[in-house]
C-alpha positions, 0 to 999 in steps of 0.5 A, a space after each residue: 142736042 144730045 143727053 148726058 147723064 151725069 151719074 156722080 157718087 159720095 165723095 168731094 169732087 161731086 161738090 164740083 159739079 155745078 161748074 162743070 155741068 155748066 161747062 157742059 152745058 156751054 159745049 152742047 151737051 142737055 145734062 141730067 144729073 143722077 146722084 147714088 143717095 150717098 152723092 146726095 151728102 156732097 151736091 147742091 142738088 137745086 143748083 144743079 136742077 137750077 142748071 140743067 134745068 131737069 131735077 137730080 134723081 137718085 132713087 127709082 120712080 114709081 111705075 106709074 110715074 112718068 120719067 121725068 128725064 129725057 133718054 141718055 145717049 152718052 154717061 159720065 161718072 163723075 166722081 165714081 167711088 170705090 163702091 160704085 165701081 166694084 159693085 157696077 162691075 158686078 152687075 148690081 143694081 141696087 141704085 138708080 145710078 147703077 141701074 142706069 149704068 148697067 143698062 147703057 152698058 147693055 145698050 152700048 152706049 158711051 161712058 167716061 168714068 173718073 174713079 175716085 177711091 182714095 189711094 189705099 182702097 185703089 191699090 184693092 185687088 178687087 178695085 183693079 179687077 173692077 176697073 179691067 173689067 169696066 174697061 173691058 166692056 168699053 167704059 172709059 176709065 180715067 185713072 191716074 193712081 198718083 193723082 188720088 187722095 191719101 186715105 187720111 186727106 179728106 178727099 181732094 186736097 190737091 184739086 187733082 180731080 180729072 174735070 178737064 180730061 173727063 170734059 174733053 173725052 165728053 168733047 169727044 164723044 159729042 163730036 162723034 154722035 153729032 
């Protein structure tokens, strides 16, 4: 079976996450869940070690210390922040999640990301070069601008958050590396 690493951030969707990595499960995929420190706030990390059966990493192990996960052969980021896309398209790796995706950047690996920044912090120039960027490496970014929280929402009011497109690029990639 092939390994997803699902590297999620601070915001609400990444409360979403136990069905989704459910459904992931159910389409063939070995999931292990990597959370940035301010992800930990949004998740139910024992579900989630409950469900993949591999604990939630979010912070980098002792040398010494074996890993504990199997190696990735594809990412998704889900929900991907604002901080967490400007400062991965950057090369910063001040994060176990952004080590990790540094690295699959490096090794050519596939990455389906679904930026969530609420709407005024997607309009930051930066943020748009980020994203160009991102893509230009090859990352998948699915963005669709109007479907974003306002800055007052709280989040994900709507539910628009992109699961069924995130699960179906994965669907893809799975395919592809069978």
């Amino acid at each position: 079976m092939a390994v997803l690493y699902v590297i999620t951030c601070g915001g609400r969707p990444a409360a979403e996450l136990p069905p989704f990595v459910e459904g992931l499960r159910s389409d063939g995929w070995t999931v292990c869940v990597v959370s940035t420190p301010s992800g930990l706030k949004f998740l139910d990390a024992g579900r989630l070690a409950e469900i993949t059966g591999h604990p939630v990493r979010s912070d980098y192990k002792r040398p010494e210390e074996p890993d504990v996960l199997p190696p990735a052969d594809a990412f998704a980021v889900a929900p991907a922040t604002f901080n967490t896309v400007n400062k991965w398209a950057h090369g910063t790796s001040d994060t176990l999640a952004l080590g990790l995706l540094n690295e699959a950047v490096g090794l050519g690996l596939p990455i389906v990301a679904a930026p969530w920044p609420n709407s005024a912090l997607a309009r930051h120039p930066v943020f748009a070069r980020s994203i160009a960027e991102l893509r230009d490496w090859g990352v998948t970014v699915l963005l669709d601008t109007a479907r974003l929280p306002t800055p007052d929402s709280g989040g994900d009011p709507d539910g628009t958050f992109p699961w069924p497109a995130l699960r179906e690029h994965l669907t893809e990639i799975r395919d592809r590396l069978a």
